[in-house]
C-alpha positions as CSV (number, residue, x, y, z in Angstrom):
1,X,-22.3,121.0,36.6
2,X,-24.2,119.7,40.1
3,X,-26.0,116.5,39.9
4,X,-28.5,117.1,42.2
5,X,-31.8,116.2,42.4
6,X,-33.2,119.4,40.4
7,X,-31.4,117.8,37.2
8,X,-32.4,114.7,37.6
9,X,-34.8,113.7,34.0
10,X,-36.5,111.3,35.8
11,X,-37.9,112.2,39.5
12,X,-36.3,109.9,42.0
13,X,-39.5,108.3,42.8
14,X,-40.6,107.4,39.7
15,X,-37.1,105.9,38.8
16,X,-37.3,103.7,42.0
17,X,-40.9,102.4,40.4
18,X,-39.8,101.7,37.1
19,X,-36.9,100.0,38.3
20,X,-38.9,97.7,40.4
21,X,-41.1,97.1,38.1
22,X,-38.1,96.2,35.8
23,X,-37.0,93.2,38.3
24,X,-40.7,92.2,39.2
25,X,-40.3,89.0,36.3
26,X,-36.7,88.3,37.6
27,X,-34.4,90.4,36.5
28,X,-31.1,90.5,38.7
29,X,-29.8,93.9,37.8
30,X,-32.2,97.1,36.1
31,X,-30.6,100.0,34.7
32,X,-32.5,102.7,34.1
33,X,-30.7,105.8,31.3
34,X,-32.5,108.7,30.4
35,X,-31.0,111.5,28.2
36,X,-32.1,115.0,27.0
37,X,-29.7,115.9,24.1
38,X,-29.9,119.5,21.9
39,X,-27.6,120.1,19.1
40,X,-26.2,123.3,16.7
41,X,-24.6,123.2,13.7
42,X,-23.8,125.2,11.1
43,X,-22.0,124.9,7.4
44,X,-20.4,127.6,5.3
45,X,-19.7,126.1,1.8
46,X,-17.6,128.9,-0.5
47,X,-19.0,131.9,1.4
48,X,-22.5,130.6,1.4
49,X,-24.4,128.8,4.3
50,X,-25.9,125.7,3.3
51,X,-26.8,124.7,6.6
52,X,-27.9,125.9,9.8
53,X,-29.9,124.0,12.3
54,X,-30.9,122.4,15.4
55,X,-32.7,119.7,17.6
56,X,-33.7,117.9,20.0
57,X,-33.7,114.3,21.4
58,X,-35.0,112.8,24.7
59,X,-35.8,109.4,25.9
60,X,-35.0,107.0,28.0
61,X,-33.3,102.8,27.9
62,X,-34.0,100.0,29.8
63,X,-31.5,97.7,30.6
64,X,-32.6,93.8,32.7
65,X,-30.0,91.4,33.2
66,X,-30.7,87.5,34.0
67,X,-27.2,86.1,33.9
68,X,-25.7,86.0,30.3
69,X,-28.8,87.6,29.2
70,X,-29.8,91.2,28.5
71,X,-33.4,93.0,28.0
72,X,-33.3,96.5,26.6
73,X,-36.1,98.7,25.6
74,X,-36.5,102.2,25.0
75,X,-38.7,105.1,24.7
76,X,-39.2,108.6,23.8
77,X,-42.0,109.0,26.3
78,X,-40.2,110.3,29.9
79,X,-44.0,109.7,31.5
80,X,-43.9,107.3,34.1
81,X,-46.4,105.9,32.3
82,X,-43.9,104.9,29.4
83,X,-40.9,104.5,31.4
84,X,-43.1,101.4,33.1
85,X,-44.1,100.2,29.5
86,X,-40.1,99.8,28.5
87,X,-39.5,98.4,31.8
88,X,-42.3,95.7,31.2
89,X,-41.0,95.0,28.1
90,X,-37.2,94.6,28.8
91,X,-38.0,92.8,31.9
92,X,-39.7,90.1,29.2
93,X,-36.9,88.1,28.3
94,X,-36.1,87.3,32.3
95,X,-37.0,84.1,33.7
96,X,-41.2,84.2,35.0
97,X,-42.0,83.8,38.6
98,X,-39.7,86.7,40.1
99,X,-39.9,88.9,43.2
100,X,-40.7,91.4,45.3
101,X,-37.8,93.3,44.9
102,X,-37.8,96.9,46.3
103,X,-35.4,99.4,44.7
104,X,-34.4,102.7,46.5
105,X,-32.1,105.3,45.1
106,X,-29.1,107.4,46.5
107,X,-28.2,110.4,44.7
108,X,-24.5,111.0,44.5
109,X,-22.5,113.9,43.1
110,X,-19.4,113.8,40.8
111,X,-17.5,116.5,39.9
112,X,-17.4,117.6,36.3
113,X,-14.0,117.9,34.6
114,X,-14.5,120.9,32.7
115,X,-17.1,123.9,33.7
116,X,-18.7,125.4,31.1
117,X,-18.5,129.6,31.1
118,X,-20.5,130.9,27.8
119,X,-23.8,128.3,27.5
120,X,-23.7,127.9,23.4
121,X,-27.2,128.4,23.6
122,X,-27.0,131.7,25.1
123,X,-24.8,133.0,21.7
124,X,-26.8,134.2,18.8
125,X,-26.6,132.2,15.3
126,X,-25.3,135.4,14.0
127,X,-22.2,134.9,16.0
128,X,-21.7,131.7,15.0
129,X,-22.3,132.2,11.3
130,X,-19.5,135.0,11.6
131,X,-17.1,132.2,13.0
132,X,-17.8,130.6,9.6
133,X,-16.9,133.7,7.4
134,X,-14.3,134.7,9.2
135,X,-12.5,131.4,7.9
136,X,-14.1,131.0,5.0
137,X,-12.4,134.4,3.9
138,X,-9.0,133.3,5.9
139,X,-8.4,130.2,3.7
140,X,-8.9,132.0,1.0
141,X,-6.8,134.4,1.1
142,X,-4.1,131.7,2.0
143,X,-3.2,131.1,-1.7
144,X,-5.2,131.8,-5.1
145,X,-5.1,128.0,-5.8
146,X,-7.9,127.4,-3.2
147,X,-11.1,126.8,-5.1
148,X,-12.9,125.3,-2.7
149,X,-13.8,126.3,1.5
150,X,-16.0,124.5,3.4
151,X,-16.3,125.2,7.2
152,X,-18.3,123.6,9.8
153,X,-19.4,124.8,13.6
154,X,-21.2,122.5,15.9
155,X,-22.3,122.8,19.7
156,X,-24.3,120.3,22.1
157,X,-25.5,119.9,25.1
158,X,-26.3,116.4,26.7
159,X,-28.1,115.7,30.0
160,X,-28.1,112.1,31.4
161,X,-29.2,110.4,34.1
162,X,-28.2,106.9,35.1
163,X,-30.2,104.9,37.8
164,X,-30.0,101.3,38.6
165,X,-30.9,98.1,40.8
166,X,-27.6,98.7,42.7
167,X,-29.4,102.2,44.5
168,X,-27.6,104.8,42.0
169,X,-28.4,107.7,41.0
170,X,-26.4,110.5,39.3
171,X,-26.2,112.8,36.4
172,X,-24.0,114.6,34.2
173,X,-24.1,117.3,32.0
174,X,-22.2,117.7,29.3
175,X,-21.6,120.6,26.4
176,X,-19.0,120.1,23.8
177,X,-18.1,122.9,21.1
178,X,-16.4,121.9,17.9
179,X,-15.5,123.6,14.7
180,X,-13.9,122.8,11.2
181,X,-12.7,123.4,8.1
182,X,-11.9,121.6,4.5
183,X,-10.1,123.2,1.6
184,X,-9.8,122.4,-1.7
185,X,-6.3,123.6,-4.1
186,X,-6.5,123.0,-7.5
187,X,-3.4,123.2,-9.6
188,X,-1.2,121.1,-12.6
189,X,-1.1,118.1,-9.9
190,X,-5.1,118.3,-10.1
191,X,-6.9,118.5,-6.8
192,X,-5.5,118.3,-3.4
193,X,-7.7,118.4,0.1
194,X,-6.6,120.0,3.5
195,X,-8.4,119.7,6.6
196,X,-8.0,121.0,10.2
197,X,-10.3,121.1,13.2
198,X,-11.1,121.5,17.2
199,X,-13.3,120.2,19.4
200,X,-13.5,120.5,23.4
201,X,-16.2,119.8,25.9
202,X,-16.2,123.1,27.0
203,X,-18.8,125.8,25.6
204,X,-18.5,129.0,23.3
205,X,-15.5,130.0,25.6
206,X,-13.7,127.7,23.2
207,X,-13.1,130.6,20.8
208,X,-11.5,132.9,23.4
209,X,-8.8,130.8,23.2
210,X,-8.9,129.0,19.1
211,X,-8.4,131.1,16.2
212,X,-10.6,130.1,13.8
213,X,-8.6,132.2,10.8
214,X,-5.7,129.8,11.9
215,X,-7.8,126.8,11.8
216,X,-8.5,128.1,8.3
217,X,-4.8,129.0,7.3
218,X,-3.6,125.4,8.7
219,X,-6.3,123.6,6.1
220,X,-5.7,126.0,3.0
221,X,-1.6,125.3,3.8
222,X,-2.1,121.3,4.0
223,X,-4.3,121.7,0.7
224,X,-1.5,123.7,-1.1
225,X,1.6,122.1,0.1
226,X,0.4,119.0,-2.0
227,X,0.4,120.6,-5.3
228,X,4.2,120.4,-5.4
229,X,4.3,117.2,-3.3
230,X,6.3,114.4,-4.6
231,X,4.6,110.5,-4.7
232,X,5.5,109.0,-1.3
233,X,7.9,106.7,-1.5
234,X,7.1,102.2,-0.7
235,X,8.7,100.1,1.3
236,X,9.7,99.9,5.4
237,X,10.9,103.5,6.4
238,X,11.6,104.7,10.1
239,X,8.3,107.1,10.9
240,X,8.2,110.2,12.8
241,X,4.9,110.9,13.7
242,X,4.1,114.8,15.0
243,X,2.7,115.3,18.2
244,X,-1.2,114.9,18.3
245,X,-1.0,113.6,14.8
246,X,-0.4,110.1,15.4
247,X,-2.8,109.3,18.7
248,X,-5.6,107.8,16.2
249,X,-2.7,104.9,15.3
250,X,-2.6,104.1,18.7
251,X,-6.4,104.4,19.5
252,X,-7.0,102.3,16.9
253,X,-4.8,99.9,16.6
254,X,-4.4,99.0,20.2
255,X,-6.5,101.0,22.1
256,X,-9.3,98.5,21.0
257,X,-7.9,95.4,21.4
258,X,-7.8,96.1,25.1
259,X,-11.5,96.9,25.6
260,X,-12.7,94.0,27.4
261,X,-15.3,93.1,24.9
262,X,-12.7,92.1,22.4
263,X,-10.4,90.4,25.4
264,X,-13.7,88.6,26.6
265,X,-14.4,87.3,23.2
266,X,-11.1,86.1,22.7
267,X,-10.9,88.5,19.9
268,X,-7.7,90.6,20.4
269,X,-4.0,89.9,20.4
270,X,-4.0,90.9,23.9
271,X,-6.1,88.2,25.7
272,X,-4.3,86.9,28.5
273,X,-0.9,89.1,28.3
274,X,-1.4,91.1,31.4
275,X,1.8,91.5,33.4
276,X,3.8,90.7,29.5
277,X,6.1,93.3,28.1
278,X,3.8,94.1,25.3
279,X,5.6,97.6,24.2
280,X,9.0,99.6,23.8
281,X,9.9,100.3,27.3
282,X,9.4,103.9,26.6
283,X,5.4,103.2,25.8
284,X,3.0,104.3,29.0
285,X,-0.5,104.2,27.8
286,X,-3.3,105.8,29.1
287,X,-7.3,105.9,28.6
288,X,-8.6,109.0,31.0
289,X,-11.9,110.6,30.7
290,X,-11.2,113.3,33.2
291,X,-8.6,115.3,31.9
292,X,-10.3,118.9,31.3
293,X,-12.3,119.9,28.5
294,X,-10.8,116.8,26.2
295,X,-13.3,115.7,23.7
296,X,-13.5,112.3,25.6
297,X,-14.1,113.7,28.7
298,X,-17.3,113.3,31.4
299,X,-18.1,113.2,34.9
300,X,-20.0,110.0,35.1
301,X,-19.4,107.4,32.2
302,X,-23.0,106.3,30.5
303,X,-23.4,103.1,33.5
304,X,-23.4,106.1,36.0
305,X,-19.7,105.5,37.1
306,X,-17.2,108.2,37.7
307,X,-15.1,109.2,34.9
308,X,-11.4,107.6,35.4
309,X,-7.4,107.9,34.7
310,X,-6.9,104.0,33.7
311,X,-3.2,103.4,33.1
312,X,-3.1,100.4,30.1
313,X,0.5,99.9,29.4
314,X,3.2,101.1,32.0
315,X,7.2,101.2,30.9
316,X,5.6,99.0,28.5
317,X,3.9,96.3,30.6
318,X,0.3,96.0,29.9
319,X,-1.0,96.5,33.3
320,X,-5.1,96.7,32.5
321,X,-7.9,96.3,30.0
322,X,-10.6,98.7,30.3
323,X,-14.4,97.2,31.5
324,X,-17.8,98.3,30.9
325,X,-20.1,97.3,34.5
326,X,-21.5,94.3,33.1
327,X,-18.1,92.4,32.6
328,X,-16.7,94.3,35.5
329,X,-19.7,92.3,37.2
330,X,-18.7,89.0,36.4
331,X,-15.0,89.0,36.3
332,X,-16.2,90.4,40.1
333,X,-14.2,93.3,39.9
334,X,-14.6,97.6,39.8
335,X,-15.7,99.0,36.4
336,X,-13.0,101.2,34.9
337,X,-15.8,104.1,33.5
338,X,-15.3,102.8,30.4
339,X,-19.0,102.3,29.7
340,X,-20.3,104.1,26.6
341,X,-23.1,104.0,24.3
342,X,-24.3,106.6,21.4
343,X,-28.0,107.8,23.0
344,X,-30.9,106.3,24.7
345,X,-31.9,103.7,22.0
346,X,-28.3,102.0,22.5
347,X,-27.2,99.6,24.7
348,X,-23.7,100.6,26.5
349,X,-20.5,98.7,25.6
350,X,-16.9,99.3,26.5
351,X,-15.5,102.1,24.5
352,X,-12.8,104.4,25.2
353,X,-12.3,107.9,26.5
354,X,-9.0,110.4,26.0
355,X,-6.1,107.4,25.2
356,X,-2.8,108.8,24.7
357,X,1.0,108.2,25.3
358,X,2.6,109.8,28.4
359,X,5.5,112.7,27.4
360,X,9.2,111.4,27.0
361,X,12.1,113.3,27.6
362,X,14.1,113.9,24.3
363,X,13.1,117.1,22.4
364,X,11.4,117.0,19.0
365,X,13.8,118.6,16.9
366,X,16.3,115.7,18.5
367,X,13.8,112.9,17.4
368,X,14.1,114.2,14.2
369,X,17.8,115.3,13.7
370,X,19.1,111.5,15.2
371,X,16.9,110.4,12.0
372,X,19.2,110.3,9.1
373,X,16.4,109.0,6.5
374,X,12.4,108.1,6.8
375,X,9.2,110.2,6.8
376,X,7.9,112.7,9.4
377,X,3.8,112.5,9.8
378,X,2.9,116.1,10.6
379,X,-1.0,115.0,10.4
380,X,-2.3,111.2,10.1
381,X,-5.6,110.8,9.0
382,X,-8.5,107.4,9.5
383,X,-8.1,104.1,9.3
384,X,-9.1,100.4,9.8
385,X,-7.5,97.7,12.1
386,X,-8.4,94.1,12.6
387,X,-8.3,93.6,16.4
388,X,-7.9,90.0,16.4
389,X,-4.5,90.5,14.6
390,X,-3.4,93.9,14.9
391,X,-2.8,94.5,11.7
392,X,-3.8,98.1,10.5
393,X,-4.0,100.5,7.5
394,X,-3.7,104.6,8.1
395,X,-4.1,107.2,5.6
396,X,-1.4,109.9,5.9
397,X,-2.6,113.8,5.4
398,X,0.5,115.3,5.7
399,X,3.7,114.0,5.2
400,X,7.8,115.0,4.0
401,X,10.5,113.2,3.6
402,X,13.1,113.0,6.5
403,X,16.9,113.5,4.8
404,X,20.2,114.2,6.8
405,X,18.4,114.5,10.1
406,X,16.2,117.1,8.4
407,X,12.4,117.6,7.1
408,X,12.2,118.5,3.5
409,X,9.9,117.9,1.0
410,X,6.6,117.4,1.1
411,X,5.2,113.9,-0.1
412,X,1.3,112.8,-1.7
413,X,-1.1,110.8,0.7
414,X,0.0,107.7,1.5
415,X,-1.0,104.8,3.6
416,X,1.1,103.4,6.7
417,X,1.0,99.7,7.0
418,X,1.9,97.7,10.0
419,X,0.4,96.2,13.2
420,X,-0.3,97.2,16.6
421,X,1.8,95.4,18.5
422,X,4.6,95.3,16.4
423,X,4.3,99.2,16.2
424,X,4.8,100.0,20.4
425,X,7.5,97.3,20.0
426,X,9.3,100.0,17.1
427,X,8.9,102.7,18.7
428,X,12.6,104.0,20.0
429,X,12.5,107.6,20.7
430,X,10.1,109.7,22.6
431,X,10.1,113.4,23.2
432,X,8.3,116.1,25.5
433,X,6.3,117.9,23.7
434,X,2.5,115.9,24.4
435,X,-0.6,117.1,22.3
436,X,-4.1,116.0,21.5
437,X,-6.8,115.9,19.2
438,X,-10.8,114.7,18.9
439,X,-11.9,111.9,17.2
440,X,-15.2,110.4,16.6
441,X,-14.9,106.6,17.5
442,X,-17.0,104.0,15.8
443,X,-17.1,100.6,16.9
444,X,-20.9,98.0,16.7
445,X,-22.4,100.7,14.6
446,X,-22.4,103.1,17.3
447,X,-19.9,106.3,17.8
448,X,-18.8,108.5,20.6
449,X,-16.7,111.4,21.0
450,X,-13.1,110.7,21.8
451,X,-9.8,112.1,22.4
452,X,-6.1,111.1,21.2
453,X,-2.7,112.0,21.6
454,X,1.1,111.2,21.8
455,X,3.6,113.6,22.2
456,X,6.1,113.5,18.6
457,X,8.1,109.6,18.4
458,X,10.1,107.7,15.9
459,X,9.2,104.3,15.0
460,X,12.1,102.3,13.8
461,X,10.1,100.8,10.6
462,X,6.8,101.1,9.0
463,X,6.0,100.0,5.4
464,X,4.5,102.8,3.3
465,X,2.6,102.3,0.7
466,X,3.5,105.0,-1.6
467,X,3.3,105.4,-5.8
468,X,6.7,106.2,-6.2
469,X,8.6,103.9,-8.1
């Protein structure tokens, strides 16, 4: 959508005042974020809704900056009344005295990566709710072991304005459309969950193109492929991991040990290893919030910079961390439009986007046929990794053994065990077939919508952590 002045928050000149006023004690750098945020969402639990509702949050942050230190205030009041009041009283922690600092603004344009066709809020609830039934019914007629269906549709739309010290000012506009569901299969092995979903920063087009009775069938499958599943078996196995399944392991595991935050902090096993061969040759990493309608996508990042492709690990060289403005600023260098924060009331920090693994060239069926034993990952589920080490923990959600080259039984939930760098060193085999998947990224207590994604790979060991004996 246009960033002009017409959907701009905060008029231009009242911005230019309040940021004044926020370096009139001082301050070396004022930000100014302001953010007009609506949300739908909807939940159908066993042919029943149990929720459906909406709302509505505006307001605006204050950012000052005196060297090493930051003011930040924030307010629900988009008066310029109250925008001056946070200003005041971010500007409090710089140094007394100040200047006469004059700010002026320049409005600049970026274009948005995906262009919404059908405005969510334009749809009826009606036709939402009937998304819900639709699967609701669809999982359950996928097997009479399914006790349970819950299903989930969401839509928002988020407006933000950034405006700072430096003279910019620009908007974005963004609407992402998600939707979910969650089955339950009850048989002699007791009680097994399945779960599929999609999510796109795009608007109610979404479903012109996603088949929510599919979404359904996929969940009610994972659900009662488990009843007959066999305890995952311990030790170090080679791992396939699906295409789009396995991008969390990646996000997590390394993706955050190369925000500069962690780097900065001396806090990741990547400090100080640019220009090393940090990963399998056959690893090219990438954190890019401008590919289409991904869920990590933007225009402008939350610090008003351009969204941007940011190559991390090339042929397995790490080439990059990603930066947030404020360390960009005093390592004197660009920031990478990595700078993220969860609404108004936060302070921004460096978070990633869409990170994924760039396609290989062998075919999937190859990847798996030139593996005579292991375990295939169809679906991987969360996790926790320690960035200062690497080491990580992953919850598998849909997993089969690997025998003779070939996929064949399925296998209980099990954990992966390994660490990050270790991982892109194991990984030997790549293929062609690249897909995604959103995530909701948490990091400091705050969380933002991302995307991840690898196309399908072998990794030559990873230790399970299964029940059979």
């Amino acid at each position: 959508m246009t960033n002009t002045d017409g959907s701009f928050l905060v008029e231009r000149p009242v911005a230019e005042r309040v940021l004044t006023a926020a370096l009139a004690r001082g301050g070396e750098f004022a930000e100014l974020f302001a953010e007009d945020r609506h949300s739908v969402s909807a939940v159908l639990d066993d042919g029943r809704v149990e929720e459906l509702s909406s709302g509505r949050d505006r307001g605006a942050g204050i950012r000052v900056v005196v060297g090493d230190t930051t003011g930040f205030a924030h307010t629900s009041d988009l008066s310029a009344k109250g925008l001056l009041a946070a200003a005041e009283a971010a500007a409090g922690v710089a140094r007394s005295g100040g200047g006469s600092v004059v700010v002026g603004l320049h409005a600049t344009s970026v274009a948005n990566p995906s262009v919404v066709a059908v405005d969510p809020d334009h749809v009826p609830k009606a036709r939402k709710v009937e998304l819900l039934e639709r699967a609701d019914e669809a999982a359950h007629a996928a097997g009479a072991a399914i006790t349970q269906v819950t299903a989930g549709y969401g839509d928002g739309r988020r407006r933000i304005q950034v405006a700072n010290s430096d003279g910019v000012l620009v908007a974005d506009d963004q609407v992402r459309t998600r939707f979910s569901v969650s089955c339950v299969a009850t048989g002699d092995a007791g009680m097994q969950t399945g779960y599929e979903s999609t999510a796109f920063t795009m608007g109610f087009e979404l479903f012109d193109t996603v088949d929510v009775e599919e979404i359904a069938r996929t969940a009610a499958r994972r659900a009662l492929v488990k009843l007959d599943a066999r305890p995952a078996p311990s030790g170090e196995l080679p791992v396939v991991l699906a295409s789009g399944s396995g991008g969390i392991l990646f996000h997590e595991a390394c993706g955050h040990g190369l925000e500069a935050d962690h780097i900065a902090k001396d806090a990741s096993v990547y400090v100080g290893q640019v220009g090393e061969q940090v990963a399998s040759p056959l690893v090219t990493l990438v954190d890019d919030g401008t590919i289409g309608p991904e869920w990590g996508s933007f225009a402008v990042d939350d610090e008003g910079h351009a969204g941007q492709r940011n190559v991390l690990i090339e042929n397995g060289v790490l080439t990059d961390y990603m930066w947030d403005f404020l360390r960009a600023r005093k390592e004197k260098r660009p920031s990478s439009g990595n700078g993220r924060r969860q609404s108004y009331r936060h302070l921004p920090m460096v978070r990633m986007t869409n990170t994924f693994l760039l396609n290989g060239i062998e075919s999937p069926d190859n990847v798996i046929a030139q593996t005579p034993s292991g375990v295939y990952v169809a679906k991987l589920g969360g996790g926790q990794v320690n960035t200062t080490t690497g080491d990580f923990v992953f919850g598998t959600v849909e997993a089969y053994l690997i025998e003779n080259g070939r996929i064949t039984e399925p296998l209980r939930d099990a954990n992966l065990i390994g660490n990050g760098p270790e991982i892109l060193r194991r990984i030997d085999a790549v293929a062609d077939d690249f897909a995604m998947g959103p995530g909701t990224c948490g990091k400091d207590g705050q969380s933002v919508p991302v995307g991840c994604g690898q196309p399908t790979l072998r990794l030559t060991g990873v230790t399970i952590g299964g029940t059979a004996a």
